[in-house]
N, C-alpha and C positions, 0 to 999 in steps of 0.2 A: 570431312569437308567442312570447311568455317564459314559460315553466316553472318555475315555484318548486314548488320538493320539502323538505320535513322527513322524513327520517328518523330514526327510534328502533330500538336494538336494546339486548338486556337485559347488564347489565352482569353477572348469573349465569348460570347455567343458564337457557335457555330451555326451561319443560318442554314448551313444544306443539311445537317443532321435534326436542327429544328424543324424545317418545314417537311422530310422526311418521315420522322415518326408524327405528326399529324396526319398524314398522308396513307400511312402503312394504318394507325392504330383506326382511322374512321372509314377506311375505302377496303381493308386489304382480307380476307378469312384467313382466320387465328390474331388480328389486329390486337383485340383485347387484352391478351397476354403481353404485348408491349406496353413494359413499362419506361422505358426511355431507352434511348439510344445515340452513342457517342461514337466520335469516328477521328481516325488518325491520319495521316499521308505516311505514307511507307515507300524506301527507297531502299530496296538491298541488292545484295552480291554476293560471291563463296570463290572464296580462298582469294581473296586482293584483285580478282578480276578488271583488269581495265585501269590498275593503277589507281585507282579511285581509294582513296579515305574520307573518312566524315567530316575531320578539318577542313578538308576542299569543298562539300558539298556546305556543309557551312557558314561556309565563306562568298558561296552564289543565292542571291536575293531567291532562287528558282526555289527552293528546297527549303529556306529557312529565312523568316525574317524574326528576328528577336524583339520587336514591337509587337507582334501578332501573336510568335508563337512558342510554344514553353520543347523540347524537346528532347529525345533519350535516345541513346546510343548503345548496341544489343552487339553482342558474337553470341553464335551458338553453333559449339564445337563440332558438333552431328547433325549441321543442316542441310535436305537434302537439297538440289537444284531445283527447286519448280520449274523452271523454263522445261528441262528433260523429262519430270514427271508428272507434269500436268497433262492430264488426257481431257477434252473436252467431258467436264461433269467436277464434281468437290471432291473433295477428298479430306482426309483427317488432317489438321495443322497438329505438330510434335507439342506435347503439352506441357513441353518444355522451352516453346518458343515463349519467345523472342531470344532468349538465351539471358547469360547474366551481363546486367547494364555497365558499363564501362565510364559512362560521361553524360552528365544531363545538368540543365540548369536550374532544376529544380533540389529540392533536399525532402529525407536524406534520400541518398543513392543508394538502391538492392533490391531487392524482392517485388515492395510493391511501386517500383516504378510504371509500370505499366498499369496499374490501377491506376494510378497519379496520374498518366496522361488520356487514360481512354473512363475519367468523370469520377476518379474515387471508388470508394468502398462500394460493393453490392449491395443492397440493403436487402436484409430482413427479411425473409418469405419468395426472393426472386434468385434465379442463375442467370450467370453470368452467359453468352452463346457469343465469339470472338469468330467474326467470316472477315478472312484476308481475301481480298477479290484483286487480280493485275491481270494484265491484256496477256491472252495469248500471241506466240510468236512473234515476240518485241526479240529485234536481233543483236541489241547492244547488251554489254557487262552488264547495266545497271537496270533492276527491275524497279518500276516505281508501280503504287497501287494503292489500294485504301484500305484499312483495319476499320468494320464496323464489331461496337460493342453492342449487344442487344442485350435487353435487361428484361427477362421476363418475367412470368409469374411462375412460381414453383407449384404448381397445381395437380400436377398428377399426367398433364399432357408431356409426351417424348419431347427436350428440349432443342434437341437434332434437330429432328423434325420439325418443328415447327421453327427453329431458325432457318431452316433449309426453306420451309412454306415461305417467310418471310421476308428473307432475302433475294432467293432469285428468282426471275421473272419467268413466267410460263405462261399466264393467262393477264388479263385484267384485273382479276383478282386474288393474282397470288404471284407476291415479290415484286421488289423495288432499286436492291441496289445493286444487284449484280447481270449483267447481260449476258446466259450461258453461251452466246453461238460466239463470244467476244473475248470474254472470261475464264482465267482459271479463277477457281477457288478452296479455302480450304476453310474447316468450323472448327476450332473445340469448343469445348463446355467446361465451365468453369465455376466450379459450386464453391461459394463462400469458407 
């Protein structure tokens, strides 16, 4: 099953990913470990469902404006459906998503595309923790949702977990961007 993926990320400040990890790093336990955190708009599909291609979506101000936003274009041969395999709670994302990039306006195009749009290189002493969060039970072809990148500290704490602490919301004080009763989701972890 094929995976076609559009991603958008903003070509300035992102302010919801700014005020975000402010937000997570001084209110939230396990905060401290957040060293920054980037985020993408995600809009996909498997196997051409719905007629849809990325030229189209493109080509609608909804999904992509080229003043704003720098973008990348993924298949990934073995992706499976989330809409069918999302059970309310996360799950593993393939660690071979996004798949290999097809078309982006940025350069060059391959491997670290997806670094290039979710803030560049990991730095130095941190991993990388990648939570794809979309609404449950959306009953069109096309799944849209948000790829947050979390940058932690590589300290010796489970980095699962603790993006899992951080991301989804359970208490007051623990997670931010994901609403499980609303949400699927999926994490990997992504070491330099």
């Amino acid at each position: 099953m094929t995976q076609t993926t559009l991603l958008t990320s903003h070509k300035g400040v992102d302010l919801h990913a700014a005020t975000a990890v402010r937000v997570m790093q001084h209110r939230l336990a396990g905060g401290d470990a957040l060293r920054a955190l980037h985020r993408c708009e995600l809009h996909t599909w498997w196997n051409g469902a719905g007629g849809q291609a990325v030229a189209d979506l493109l080509g609608i101000g909804r999904y992509y404006n080229p003043n704003k936003h720098h973008y990348g274009h993924f298949e990934l041969d073995r992706g499976a459906d989330w809409r069918r395999d999302a059970a309310p709670g996360g799950g593993a994302l393939d660690v071979a998503w996004p798949g290999r990039a097809i078309a982006s306006d940025l350069e060059p195009l391959g491997e670290n595309l997806l670094t290039a749009l979710l803030g560049g290189p990991v730095p130095s002493g941190c991993v990388a923790a990648d939570v794809a969060s979309f609404p449950l039970g959306e009953p069109g072809a096309l799944l849209s949702g948000v790829v947050w990148r979390l940058w932690l500290a590589d300290d010796g704490r489970d980095p699962a977990r603790l993006a899992d602490r951080l991301a989804v919301t359970r208490s007051g004080a623990q997670g931010l961007l994901v609403n499980p009763h609303l949400h699927g989701w999926r994490v990997a972890i992504r070491r330099p």
